[in-house]
C-alpha positions as CSV (number, residue, x, y, z in Angstrom):
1,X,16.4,-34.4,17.5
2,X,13.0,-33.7,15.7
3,X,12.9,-30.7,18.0
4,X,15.9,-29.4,16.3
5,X,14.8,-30.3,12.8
6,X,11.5,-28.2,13.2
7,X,13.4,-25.4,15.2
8,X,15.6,-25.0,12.0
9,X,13.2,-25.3,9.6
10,X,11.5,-22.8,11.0
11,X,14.7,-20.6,11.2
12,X,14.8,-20.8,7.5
13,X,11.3,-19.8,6.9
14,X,12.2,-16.5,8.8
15,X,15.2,-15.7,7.1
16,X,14.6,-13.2,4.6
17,X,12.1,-9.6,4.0
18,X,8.9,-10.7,5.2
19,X,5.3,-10.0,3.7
20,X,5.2,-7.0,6.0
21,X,8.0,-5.0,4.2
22,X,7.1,-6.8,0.9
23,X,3.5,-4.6,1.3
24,X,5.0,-1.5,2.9
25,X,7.7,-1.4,-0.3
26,X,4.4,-2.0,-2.6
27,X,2.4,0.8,-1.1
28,X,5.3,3.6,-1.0
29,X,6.3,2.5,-4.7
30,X,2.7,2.5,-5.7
31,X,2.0,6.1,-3.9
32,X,5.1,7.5,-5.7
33,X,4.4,6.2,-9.2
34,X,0.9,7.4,-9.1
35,X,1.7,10.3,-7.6
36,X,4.2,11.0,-10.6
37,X,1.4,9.9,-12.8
38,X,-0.9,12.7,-11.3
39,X,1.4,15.4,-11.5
40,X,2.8,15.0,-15.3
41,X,-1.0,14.4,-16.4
42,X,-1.5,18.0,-14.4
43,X,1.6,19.5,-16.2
44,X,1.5,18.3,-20.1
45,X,4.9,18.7,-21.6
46,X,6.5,19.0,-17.8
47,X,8.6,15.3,-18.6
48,X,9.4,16.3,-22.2
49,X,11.0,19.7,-21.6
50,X,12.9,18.3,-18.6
51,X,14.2,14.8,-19.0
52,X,13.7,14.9,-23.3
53,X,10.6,12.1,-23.5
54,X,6.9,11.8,-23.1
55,X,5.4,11.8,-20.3
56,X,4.1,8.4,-21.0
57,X,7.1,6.8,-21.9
58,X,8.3,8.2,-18.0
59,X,5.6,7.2,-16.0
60,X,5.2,3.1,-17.8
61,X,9.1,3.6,-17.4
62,X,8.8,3.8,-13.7
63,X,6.3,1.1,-13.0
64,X,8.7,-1.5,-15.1
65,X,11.1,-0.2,-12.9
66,X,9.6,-0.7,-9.6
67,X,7.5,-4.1,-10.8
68,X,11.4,-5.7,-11.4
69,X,12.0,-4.1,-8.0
70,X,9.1,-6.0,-5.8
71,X,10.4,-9.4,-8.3
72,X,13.5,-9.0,-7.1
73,X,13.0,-8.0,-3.5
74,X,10.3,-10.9,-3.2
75,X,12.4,-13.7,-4.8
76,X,15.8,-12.8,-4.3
77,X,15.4,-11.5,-0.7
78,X,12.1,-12.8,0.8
79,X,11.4,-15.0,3.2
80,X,10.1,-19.0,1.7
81,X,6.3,-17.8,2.4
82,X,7.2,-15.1,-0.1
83,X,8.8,-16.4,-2.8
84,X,6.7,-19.6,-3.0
85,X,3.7,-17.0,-2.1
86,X,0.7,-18.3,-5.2
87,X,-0.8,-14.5,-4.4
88,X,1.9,-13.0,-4.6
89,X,2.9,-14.5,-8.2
90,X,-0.2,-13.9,-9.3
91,X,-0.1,-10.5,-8.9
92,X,3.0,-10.5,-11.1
93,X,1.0,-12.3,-13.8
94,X,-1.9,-9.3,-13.5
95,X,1.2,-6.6,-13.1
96,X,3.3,-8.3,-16.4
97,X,-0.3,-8.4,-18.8
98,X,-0.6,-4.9,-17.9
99,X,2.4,-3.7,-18.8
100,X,2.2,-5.6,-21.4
101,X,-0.4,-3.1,-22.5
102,X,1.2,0.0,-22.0
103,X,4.2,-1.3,-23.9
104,X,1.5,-1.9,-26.7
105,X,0.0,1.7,-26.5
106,X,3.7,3.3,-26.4
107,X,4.6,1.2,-29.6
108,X,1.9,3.0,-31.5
109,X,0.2,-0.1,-32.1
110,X,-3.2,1.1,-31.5
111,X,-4.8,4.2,-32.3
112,X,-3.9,7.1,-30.2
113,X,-7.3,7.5,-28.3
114,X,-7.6,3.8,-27.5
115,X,-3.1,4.0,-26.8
116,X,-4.5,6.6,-23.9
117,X,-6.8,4.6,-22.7
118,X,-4.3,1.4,-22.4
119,X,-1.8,3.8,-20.8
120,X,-4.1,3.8,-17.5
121,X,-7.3,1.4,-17.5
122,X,-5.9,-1.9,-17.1
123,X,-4.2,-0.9,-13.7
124,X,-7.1,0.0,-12.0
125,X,-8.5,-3.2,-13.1
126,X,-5.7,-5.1,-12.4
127,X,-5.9,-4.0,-9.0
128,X,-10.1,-5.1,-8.5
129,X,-8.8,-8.8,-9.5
130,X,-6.3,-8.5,-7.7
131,X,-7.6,-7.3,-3.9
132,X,-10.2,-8.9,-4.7
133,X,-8.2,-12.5,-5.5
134,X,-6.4,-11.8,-1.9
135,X,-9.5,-10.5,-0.3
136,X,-11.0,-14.1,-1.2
137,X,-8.4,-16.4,-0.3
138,X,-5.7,-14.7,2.2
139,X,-6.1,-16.1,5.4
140,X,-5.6,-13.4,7.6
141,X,-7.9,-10.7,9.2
142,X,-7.0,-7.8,6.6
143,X,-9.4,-9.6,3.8
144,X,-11.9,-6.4,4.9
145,X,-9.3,-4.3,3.5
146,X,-8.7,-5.7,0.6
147,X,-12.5,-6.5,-0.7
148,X,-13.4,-2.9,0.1
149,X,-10.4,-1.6,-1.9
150,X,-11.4,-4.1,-5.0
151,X,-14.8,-2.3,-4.7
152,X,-12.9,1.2,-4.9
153,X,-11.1,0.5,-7.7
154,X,-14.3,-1.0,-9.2
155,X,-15.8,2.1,-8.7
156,X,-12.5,4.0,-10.3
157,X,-13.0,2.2,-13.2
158,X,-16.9,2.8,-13.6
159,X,-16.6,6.3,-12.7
160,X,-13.9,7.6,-15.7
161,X,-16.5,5.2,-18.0
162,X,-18.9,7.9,-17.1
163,X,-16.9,11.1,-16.6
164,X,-13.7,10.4,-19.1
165,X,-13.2,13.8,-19.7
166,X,-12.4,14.3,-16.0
167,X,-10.2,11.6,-15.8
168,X,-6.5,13.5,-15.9
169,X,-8.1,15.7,-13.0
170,X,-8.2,13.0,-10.1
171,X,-8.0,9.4,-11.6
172,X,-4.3,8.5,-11.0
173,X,-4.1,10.4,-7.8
174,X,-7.6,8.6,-6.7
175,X,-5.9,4.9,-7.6
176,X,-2.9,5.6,-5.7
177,X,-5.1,5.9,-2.8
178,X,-6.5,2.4,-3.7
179,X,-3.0,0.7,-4.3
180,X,-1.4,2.1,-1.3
181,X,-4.1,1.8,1.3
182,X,-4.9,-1.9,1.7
183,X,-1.3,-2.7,1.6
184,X,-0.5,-0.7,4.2
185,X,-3.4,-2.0,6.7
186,X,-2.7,-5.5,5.8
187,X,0.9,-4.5,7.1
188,X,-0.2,-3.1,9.7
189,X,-3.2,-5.0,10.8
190,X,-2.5,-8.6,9.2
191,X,-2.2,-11.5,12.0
192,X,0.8,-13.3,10.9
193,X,2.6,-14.5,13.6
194,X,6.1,-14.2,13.9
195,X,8.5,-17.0,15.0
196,X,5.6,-19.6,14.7
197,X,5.6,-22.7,12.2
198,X,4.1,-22.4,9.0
199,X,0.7,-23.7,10.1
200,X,0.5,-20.8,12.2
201,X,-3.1,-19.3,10.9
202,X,-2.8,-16.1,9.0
203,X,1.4,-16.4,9.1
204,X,1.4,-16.7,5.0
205,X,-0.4,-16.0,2.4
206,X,-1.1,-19.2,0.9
207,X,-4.5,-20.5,-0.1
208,X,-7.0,-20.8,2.4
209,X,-8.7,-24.8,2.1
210,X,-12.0,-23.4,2.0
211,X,-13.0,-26.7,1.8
212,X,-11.7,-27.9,5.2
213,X,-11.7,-24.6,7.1
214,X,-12.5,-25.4,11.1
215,X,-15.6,-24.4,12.3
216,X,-16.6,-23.1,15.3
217,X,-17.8,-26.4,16.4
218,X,-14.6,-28.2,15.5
219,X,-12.8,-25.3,17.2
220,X,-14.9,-25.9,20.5
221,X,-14.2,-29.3,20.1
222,X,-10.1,-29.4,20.0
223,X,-10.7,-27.4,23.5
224,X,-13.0,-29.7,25.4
């Protein structure tokens, strides 16, 4: 009877998109939206000629767009790991403050230099807390991937301080290549077993207990 309690419980913890297609929709969303980003900063006057508005008012149009997308896809159609993920909401808090931002920028609340420089800073930033967030307290063998790209985006950010003037010339395009990446090798890579139970090491992305990890003597132990 127990058997069949735990066998469907764990039923309904795979029912549902898993983490896996939750990244891969996250990466090809976050390739195309920079990518769009790239090409309209290339082509000023491109999104106004075509479609009638600023270019701006496309592009923070689009990543609105797709963050209600991955909110939807992750708590209307994800598997319990995902919905109830902490990560995963908290990249929605990092996601919603900078929009938050752009919507500030569009509105003409700020200055028009600083309004440029909301339009575009906060994401790459937004993206160091956040790999760097998961790279810290994922359990799973794709924290590599994720610390590395926190230091890329890091690097993003410190490298349009220095060279702003260069900054429509490769920055968008260079940040896509930081959003997308790490996604796609934790969906790759990432050791989450399928058709385990929830204890299953790596199969979620819940806080690690960094406190009560296992050691390697502990682990030796449990197999004497």
């Amino acid at each position: 009877m127990m058997d069949t309690a735990a066998a469907q419980t764990d039923a309904e913890m795979q029912e549902g998109v898993g983490i896996d297609a939750v990244l891969v929709v996250g990466a090809v969303l976050g390739a195309l939206g920079w990518a769009l980003t790239q090409f309209l900063a290339s082509t000023p006057g491109f999104a106004l000629s075509t479609v009638g508005v600023d270019g701006a008012v496309v592009v923070v149009g689009y990543w609105a767009l797709a963050s209600v997308a991955m909110v939807a896809l992750g708590v209307l159609a994800g598997q319990r790991d995902v919905r109830y993920s902490p990560l995963l909401w908290a990249w929605g808090v990092l996601v919603a403050g900078a929009l938050s931002l752009d919507a500030v920028a569009l509105a003409g609340l700020v200055g028009p230099e600083l309004g440029r420089t909301l339009l575009w800073a906060p994401w790459p930033v937004v993206l160091a807390i956040g790999f760097a967030l998961t790279g810290v307290v994922a359990a799973h063998r794709a924290r590599a991937a994720y610390l590395v790209a926190a230091f890329a985006a890091g690097l993003v950010v410190l490298a349009a301080v220095l060279f702003p003037s260069t900054v429509p010339d490769w920055a968008f395009a260079a940040t896509g290549v930081v959003h997308a990446v790490p996604l796609l090798v934790d969906a790759r890579t990432g050791d989450r077993a399928t058709g385990t139970s929830p204890d299953a090491s790596g199969s979620s992305y819940e806080f690690r207990d960094l406190g009560n990890a296992p050691t390697d003597d502990d682990r030796e132990e449990d197999h004497a």
